[in-house]
N, C-alpha and C positions, 0 to 999 in steps of 0.2 A: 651828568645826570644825578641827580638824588639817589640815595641807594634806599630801597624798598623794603619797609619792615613792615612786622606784622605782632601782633597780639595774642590772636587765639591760636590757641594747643590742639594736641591731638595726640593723648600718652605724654602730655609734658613736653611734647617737644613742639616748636615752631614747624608745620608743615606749607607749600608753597605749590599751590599746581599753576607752571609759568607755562603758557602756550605760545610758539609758533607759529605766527598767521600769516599769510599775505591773500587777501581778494576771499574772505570767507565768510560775505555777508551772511548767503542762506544757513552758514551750519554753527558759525559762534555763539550764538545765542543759545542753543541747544548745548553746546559743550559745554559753556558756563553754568543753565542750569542742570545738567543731568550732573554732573562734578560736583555742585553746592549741595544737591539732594543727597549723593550717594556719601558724602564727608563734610557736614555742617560745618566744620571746624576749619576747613579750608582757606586759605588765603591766596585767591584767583587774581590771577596777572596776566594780564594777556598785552603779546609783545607784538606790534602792527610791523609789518616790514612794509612802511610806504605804500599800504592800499589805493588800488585806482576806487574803491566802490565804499562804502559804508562800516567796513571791518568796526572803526574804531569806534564809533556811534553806537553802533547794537549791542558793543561789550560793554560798556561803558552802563549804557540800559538795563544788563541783564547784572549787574553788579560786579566787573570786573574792574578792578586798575592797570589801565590801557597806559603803554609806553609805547612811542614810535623808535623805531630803527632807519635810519635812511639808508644803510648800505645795504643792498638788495643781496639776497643770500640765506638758506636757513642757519650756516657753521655762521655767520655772522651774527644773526638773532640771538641763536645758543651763546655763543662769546657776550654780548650784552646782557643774555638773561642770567648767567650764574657771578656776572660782574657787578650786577645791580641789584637782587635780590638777597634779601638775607633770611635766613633760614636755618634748621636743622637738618631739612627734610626736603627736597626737592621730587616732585610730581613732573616728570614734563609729558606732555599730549601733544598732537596734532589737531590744530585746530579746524580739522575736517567729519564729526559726528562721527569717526568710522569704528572710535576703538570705546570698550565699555568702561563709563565709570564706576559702576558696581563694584569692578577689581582692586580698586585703588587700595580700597583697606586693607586686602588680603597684601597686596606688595606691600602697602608702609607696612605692617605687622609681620610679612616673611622678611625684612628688610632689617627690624627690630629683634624679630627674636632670633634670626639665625646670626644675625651681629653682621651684614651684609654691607657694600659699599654699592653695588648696581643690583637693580633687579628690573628685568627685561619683561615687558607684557608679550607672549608670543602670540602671534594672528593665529585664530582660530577662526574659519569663516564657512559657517554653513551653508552661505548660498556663493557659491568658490566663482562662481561665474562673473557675476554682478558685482561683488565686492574685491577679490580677490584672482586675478586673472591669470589661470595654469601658466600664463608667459610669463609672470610677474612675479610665481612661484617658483617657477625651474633657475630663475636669475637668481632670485635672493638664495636659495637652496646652493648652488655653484658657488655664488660670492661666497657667501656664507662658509662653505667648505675651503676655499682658497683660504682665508682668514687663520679658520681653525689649523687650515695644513702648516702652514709657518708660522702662523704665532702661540700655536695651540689653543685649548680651552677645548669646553665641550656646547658653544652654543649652537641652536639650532633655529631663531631666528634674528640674525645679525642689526638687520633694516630694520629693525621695532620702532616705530617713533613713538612709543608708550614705553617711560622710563622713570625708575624711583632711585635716587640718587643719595647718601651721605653729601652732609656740609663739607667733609673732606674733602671727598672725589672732585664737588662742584669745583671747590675750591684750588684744586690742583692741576683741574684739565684746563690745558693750555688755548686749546680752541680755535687750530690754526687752519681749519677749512672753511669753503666761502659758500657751499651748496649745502645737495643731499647727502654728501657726501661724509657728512659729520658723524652719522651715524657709526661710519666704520671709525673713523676716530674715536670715539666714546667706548665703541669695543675694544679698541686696539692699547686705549690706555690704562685698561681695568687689567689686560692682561700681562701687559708689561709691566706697571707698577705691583703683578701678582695678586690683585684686590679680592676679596672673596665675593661675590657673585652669585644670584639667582636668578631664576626663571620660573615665570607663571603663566599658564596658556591660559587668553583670553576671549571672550568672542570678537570677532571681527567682521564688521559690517559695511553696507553701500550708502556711500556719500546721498544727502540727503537732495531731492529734487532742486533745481537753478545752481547744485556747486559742482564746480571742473576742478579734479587733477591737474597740480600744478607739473606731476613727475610724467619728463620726457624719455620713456624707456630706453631708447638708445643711446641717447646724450648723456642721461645719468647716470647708464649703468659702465657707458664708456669712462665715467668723471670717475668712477667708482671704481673700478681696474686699476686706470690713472694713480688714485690714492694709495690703493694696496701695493702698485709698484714702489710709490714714493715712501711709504710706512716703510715697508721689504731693506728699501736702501740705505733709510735713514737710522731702522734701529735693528737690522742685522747687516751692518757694515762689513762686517769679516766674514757672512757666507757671502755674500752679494760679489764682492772682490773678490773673495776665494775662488767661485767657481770661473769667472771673468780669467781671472789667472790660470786657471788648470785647463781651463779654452785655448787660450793663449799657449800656452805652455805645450800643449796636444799637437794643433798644429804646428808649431816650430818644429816639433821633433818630429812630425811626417816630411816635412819639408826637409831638416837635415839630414835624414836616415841614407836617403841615395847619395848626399853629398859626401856624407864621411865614411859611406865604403866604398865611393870611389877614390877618396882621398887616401886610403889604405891602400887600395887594388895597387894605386898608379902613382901616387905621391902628388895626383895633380889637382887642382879645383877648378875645373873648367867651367862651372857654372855659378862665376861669383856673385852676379845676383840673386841668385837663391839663397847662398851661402849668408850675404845680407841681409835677405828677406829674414830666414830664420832668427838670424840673432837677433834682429829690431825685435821680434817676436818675443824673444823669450826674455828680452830686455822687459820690454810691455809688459811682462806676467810678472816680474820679479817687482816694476810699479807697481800694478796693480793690488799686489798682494802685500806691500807695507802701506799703500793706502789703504786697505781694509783693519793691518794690523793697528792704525794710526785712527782712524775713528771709528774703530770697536773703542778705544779708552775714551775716545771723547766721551760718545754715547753714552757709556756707562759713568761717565761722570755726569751727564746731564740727568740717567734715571737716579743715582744718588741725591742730587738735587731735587727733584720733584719728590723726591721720596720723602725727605726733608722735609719738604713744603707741607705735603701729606702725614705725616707724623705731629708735626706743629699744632695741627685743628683734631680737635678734642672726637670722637665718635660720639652718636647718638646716644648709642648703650651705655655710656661711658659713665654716665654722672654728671661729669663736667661741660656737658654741650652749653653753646653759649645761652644766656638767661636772657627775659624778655627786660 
């Protein structure tokens, strides 16, 4: 695919609000133009994931440049939108009317001046019912909090799909999820790469008459555990083994304790399968725990590399961000 440039500025720099759609006849056309009103200077991309209905037509109308994706998925949209687009400045939205474009300026601008790599639109929703569902709320608040518990940070709404990114960040995250799921990826890599980071609470509102939610509450909050397991394992290798090990390790020695003071009492081991059992045991823990020692270094060779990668491309603030 051609990579997507753009012309007009905003503070000098190339800005890009790329949107995520699949099936969003009734609300694209809104998003495109409430986004052009609230930031002239905009350069609107809207990325179609294979619509059954009209998506790509109505953006196309409303003055967007419309790319398809055939692999169905949003981490797959997201992976083509920050591979194909070029920029300073990335905007990404949902392409469902919910979140306001009024904010936009305020994130590019807290984005700019605090010298920032993400800044997260927070759901703000006054009418919590209709737009925002107390069940929808308690999830992301939980996930949310899972996130922050092992990776740290201090976010407080994880699932934003309203987000303003550096050319860096875009350009460094790997983008290895296939859903909704991406969202905790984009967090998880601002904090492990240690990225400086904002947040701006925005309004949040009810999807506009004829559009459905594509978000299956259970399927994706299960995808989304799923994730944070697989985050958990892949970039804290040595707690994840560690504790696997000292499980390991626990049991062996409830299982050996009657064997080796009977072995004292009596000189005898009459229960040699336990005796076995144990040691496989504590064998397994003594694995487990040089597999944890052994890709904690990977890992941290791979966050050296990205880091890398991330230090390569210039910041906005910088001066040297790339010229049109």
């Amino acid at each position: 695919m051609e990579t997507l440039q753009s012309n007009m500025l905003y503070r000098g720099r190339r800005v890009a609000l790329v949107i995520p759609c699949y099936n969003e006849e009734a609300a694209i056309g809104t998003v495109v133009r409430s986004f052009r009103a609230a930031m002239p200077s905009l350069n609107i991309y809207v990325f179609d994931n294979n619509s059954d209905d009209k998506t790509a037509e109505v953006a196309r109308q409303a003055g967007a440049t419309v790319s398809s994706v055939a692999l169905r998925g949003k981490g797959n949209v997201v992976r083509r939108m920050f591979a194909d687009t070029e920029a300073d400045i990335y905007i990404m939205v949902d392409g469902d009317a919910t979140y306001d474009a009024n904010a936009a300026p305020q994130m590019v601008d807290k984005l700019l001046d605090e010298q920032l790599d993400m800044v997260v639109g927070c759901r703000r929703a006054d009418d919590a019912e209709a737009a925002y569902r107390s069940g929808h709320q308690w999830g992301n608040k939980m996930l949310t909090g899972s996130v922050t518990k092992i990776f740290g940070g201090q976010f407080t709404d994880m699932l934003s799909g309203y987000r303003v990114f550096s050319r860096r960040y875009a350009k460094s995250f790997p983008a290895l999820a296939h859903g909704f799921e991406t969202e905790t990826e984009l967090t998880v890599h601002a904090l492990e790469l240690r990225m400086p980071y904002g947040e701006v609470m925005t309004a949040y509102g009810a999807r506009p008459e004829g559009s459905e939610s594509k978000l299956s509450t259970y399927r994706d909050g299960w995808r989304i555990l799923k994730t944070i397991g697989r985050l958990y394992v892949s970039e804290r290798p040595f707690a994840f083994f560690g504790l696997c090990a000292l499980a390991l390790a626990g049991v062996s020695l409830i299982l050996a304790f009657p064997v080796i003071v009977e072995f004292i009492e009596h000189g005898i081991v009459p229960r040699l399968p336990t005796a076995v059992l144990s040691a496989s045991l504590m064998i397994s823990s003594m694995l487990s725990l040089s597999c944890g020692l052994i890709l904690d270094t990977v890992t941290k060779g791979r966050h050296e590399v990205k880091r890398l990668v991330y230090l390569s491309i210039p910041s906005p603030t910088s001066g040297n961000y790339s010229k049109v």
